[in-house]
C-alpha positions, 0 to 999 in steps of 0.5 A: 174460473175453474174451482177446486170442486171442479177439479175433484170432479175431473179427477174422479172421472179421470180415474173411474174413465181409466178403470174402464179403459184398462179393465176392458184392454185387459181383455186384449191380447198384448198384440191387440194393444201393442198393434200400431193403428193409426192414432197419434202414439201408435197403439193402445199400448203407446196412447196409454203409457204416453198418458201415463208420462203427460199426467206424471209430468204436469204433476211433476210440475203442479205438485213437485212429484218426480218428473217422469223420464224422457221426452213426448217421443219416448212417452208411448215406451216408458211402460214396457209391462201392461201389468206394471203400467195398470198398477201405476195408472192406479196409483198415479190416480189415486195421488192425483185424486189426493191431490185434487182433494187437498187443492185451495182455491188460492193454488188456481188463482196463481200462475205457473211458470216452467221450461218446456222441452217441447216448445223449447222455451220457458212458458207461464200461464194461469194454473186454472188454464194448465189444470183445464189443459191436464183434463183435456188431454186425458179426455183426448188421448183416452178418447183415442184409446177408446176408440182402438179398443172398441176397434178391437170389440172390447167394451168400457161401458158407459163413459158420460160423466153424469151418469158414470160417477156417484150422485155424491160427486156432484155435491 
């Protein structure tokens, strides 16, 4: 069972692995992020903004935030704008940090219940496997993102979770 201090953590980590990633994509050109390379939404640009619209819309549900707009295959252009999209990723970071510190344990041991587009289907499962689900895809699409950016020669510096966050995290 995951518990509301291993959420905290991840959240943490989401955030600090994605001032890492945007400050070292910062130092791209815009052609350099918006260039198709291969991975599933194209682009560091697209993986980035898809991220964007994947957290958005598992918050939407865990914590009735306004659902982002359109669908997965929309999710790579919702950001247009680098610079708006970084002080977004920021906030959207912050709130899901706010929101992992006021989480109760009794909040995971429920079940979540919702319509997915995707699947096109109504779907339940227990929040502690969606919340597992949520990190995970941000580990993995930032994982692609990394690596297009070290493609490009840019560096985010270490990205191992004990050794990147604060001793006190792990408290």
């Amino acid at each position: 069972m995951v518990t509301v201090e291993w959420v905290r953590l991840m959240a943490a980590y989401n955030a600090e692995m994605n001032r890492r990633l945007y400050g070292a994509a910062s130092g791209l050109t815009d052609a350099q992020r918006r260039e198709d390379r291969g991975a599933f939404f194209g682009s560091v640009h697209g993986t980035l903004s898809h991220l964007m619209w994947g957290d958005t819309t598992w918050m939407s549900r865990f914590a009735g935030w306004a659902k982002p707009e359109g669908g997965i295959k929309d999710s790579p252009t919702l950001f247009p704008d680098w610079d708006a999209m970084r002080a977004a990723r920021q906030e959207l970071d912050a709130r899901i940090e706010a929101w992992a510190a006021a989480l109760e344990p009794a909040w995971l041991e429920g079940s979540l219940g919702w319509f997915s587009g995707a699947m096109g289907r109504d779907i339940r499962r227990p929040r502690w496997v969606l919340v597992t689900h949520f990190f995970n895809h941000q580990a993995h699409h930032r994982g692609q993102a990394h690596a297009l950016i070290t493609g490009f020669g840019a560096h985010t510096g270490d990205t191992d979770l004990p050794f990147i966050l604060p001793e006190s995290s792990f408290d």
